[in-house]
C-alpha positions as CSV (number, residue, x, y, z in Angstrom):
1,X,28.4,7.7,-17.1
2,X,25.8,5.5,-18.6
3,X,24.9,5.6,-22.4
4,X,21.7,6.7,-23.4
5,X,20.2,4.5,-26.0
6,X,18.6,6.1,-29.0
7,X,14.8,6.1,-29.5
8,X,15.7,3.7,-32.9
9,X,17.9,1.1,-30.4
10,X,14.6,-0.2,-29.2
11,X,12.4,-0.1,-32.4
12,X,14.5,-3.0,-34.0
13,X,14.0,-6.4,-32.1
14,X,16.7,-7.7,-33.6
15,X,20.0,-7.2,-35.8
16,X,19.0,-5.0,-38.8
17,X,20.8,-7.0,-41.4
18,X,20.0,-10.1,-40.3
19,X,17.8,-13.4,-41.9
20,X,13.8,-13.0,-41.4
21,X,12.5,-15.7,-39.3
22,X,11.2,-18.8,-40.3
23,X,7.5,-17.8,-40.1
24,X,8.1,-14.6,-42.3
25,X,10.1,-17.4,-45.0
26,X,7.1,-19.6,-45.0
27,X,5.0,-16.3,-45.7
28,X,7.0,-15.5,-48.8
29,X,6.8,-19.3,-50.1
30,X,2.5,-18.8,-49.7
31,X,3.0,-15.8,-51.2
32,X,4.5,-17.5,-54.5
33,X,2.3,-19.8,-54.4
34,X,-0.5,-17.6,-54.5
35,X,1.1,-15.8,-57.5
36,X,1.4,-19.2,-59.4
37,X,-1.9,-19.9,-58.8
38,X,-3.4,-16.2,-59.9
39,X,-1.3,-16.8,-63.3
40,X,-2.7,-20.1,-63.5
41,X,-6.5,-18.5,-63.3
42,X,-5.4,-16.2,-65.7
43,X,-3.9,-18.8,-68.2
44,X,-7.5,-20.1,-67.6
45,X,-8.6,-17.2,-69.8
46,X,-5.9,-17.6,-73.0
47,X,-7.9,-19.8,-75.6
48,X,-6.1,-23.7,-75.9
49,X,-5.8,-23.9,-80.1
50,X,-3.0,-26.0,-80.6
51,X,-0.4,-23.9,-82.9
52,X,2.5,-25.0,-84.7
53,X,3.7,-28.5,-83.3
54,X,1.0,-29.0,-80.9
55,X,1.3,-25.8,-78.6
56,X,-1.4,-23.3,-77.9
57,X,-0.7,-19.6,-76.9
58,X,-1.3,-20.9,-73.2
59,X,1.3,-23.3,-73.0
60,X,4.2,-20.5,-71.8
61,X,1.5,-19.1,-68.9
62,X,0.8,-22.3,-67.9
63,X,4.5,-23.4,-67.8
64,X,5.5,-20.3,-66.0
65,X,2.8,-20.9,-63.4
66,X,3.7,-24.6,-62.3
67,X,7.3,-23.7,-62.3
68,X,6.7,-20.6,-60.4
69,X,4.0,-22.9,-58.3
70,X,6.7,-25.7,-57.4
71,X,9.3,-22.9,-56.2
72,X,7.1,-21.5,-53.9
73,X,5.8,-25.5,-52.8
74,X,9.6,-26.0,-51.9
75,X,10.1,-22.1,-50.0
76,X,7.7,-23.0,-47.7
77,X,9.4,-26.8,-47.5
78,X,12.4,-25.3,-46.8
79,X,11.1,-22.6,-44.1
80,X,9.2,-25.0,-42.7
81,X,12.6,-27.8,-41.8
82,X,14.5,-25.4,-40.3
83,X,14.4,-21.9,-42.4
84,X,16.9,-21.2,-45.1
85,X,19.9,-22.7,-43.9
86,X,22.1,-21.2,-46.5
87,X,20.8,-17.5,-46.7
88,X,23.2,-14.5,-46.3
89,X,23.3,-11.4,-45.0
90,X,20.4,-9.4,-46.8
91,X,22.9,-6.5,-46.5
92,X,22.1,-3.2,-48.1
93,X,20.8,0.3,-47.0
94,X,18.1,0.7,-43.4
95,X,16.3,2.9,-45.2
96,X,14.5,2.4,-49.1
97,X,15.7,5.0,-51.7
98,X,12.9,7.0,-52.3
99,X,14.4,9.1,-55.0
100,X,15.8,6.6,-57.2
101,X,12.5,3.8,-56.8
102,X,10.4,7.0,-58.0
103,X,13.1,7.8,-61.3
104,X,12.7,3.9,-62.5
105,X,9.4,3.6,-62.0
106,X,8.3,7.0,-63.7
107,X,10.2,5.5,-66.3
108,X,8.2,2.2,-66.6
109,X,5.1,4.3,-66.3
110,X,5.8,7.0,-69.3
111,X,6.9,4.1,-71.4
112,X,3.5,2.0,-70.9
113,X,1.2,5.3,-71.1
114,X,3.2,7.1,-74.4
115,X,4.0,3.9,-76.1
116,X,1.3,4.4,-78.1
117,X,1.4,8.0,-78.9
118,X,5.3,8.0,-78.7
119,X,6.5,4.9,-80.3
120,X,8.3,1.9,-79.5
121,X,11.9,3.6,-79.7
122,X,10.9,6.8,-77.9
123,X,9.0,5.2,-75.5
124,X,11.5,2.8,-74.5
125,X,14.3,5.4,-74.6
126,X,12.5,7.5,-72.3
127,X,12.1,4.3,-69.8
128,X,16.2,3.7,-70.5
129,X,16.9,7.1,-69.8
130,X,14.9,7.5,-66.3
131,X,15.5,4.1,-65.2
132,X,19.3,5.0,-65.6
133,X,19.0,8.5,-63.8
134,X,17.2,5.8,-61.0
135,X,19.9,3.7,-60.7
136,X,22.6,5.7,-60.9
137,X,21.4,8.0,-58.1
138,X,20.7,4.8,-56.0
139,X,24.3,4.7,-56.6
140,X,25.1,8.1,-55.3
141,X,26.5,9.1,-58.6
142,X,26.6,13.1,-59.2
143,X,26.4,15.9,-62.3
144,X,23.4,13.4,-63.4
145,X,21.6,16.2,-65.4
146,X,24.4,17.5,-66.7
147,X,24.0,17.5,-70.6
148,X,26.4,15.2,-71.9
149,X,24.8,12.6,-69.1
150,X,21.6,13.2,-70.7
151,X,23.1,13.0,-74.2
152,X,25.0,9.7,-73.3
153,X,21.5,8.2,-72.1
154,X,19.1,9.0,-74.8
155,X,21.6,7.7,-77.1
156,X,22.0,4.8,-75.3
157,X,18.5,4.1,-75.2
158,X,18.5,4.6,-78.8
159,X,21.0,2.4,-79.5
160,X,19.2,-0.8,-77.9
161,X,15.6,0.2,-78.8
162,X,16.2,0.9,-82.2
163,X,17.8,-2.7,-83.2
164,X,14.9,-4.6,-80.8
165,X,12.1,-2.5,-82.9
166,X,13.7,-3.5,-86.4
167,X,14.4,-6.9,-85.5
168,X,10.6,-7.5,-84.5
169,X,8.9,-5.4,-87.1
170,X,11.0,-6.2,-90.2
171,X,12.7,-9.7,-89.3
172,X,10.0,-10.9,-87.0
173,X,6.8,-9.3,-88.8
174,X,5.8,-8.8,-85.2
175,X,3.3,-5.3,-85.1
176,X,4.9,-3.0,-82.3
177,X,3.9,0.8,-81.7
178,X,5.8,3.5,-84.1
179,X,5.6,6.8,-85.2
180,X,4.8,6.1,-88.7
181,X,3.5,4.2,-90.7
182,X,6.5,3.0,-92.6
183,X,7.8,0.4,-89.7
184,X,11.0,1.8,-89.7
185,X,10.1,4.2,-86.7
């Protein structure tokens, strides 16, 4: 009896875990490229004054954009003489993960839209906590709500935001959003 293929069979051209094509490599080298050059515009914009020992404010954008400029330069080099030649497997699930993608990114979201009202430390142990609940659902951990889970997060999150604030309010003297006024919170 002959198999019947499925309707998905003849949607993927070829073997789903396998190395995109030279053309699609070259894309993603252009595509760095452009991003080095948009930071570049946009370091452009950051005034020049020469700070302590010669460097301005604009030295680390403009850094960051030639370095992120000569990776993309040698992408497309290398997509272009053959693809890359030492690439694995991409690996991983057919499908995104919806669920978890929407848990870490609500918590990048709530952190840079309450900072201000919240605080540093709230804000960022919000962020923690639903970046967490993200992750380990992409992981297809369960009893995630549970409240000792919960617990275990926000204390967490507490217990690396806290330290970070302190260090760059009090040791640094570097203004950061709080709840009061004291810069101890």
């Amino acid at each position: 009896m002959p198999e019947l293929s499925s309707p998905h069979s003849a949607a993927a051209p070829q073997d789903a875990g396998s190395v995109p094509s030279p053309a699609w490599q070259a894309a993603v080298g252009v595509a760095v490229v452009l991003v080095a050059v948009g930071m570049a515009f946009g370091a452009l914009q950051i005034p020049a004054d020469a700070g302590y020992g010669g460097v301005g404010p604009n030295f680390l954008p403009w850094a960051c954009a030639a370095v992120l400029g000569l990776c993309g330069i040698l992408l497309v080099r290398e997509a272009l003489t053959g693809g890359y030649r030492q690439a694995a497997d991409p690996g991983g699930a057919a499908r995104a993960a919806l669920g978890p993608f929407a848990w870490v990114s609500a918590g990048l979201l709530l952190n840079a839209a309450l900072i201000t009202q919240l605080g540093f430390i709230a804000g960022c142990t919000l962020c923690y906590a639903l970046a967490v609940q993200g992750l380990r659902r992409a992981n297809g951990q369960t009893g995630l709500l549970a409240p000792r889970a919960l617990a275990v997060d926000v204390l967490t999150g507490l217990a690396i935001s806290a330290p970070v604030f302190w260090l760059f309010t009090q040791f640094l003297a570097i203004n950061l959003p709080g709840l009061t006024d004291t810069g101890w919170l």
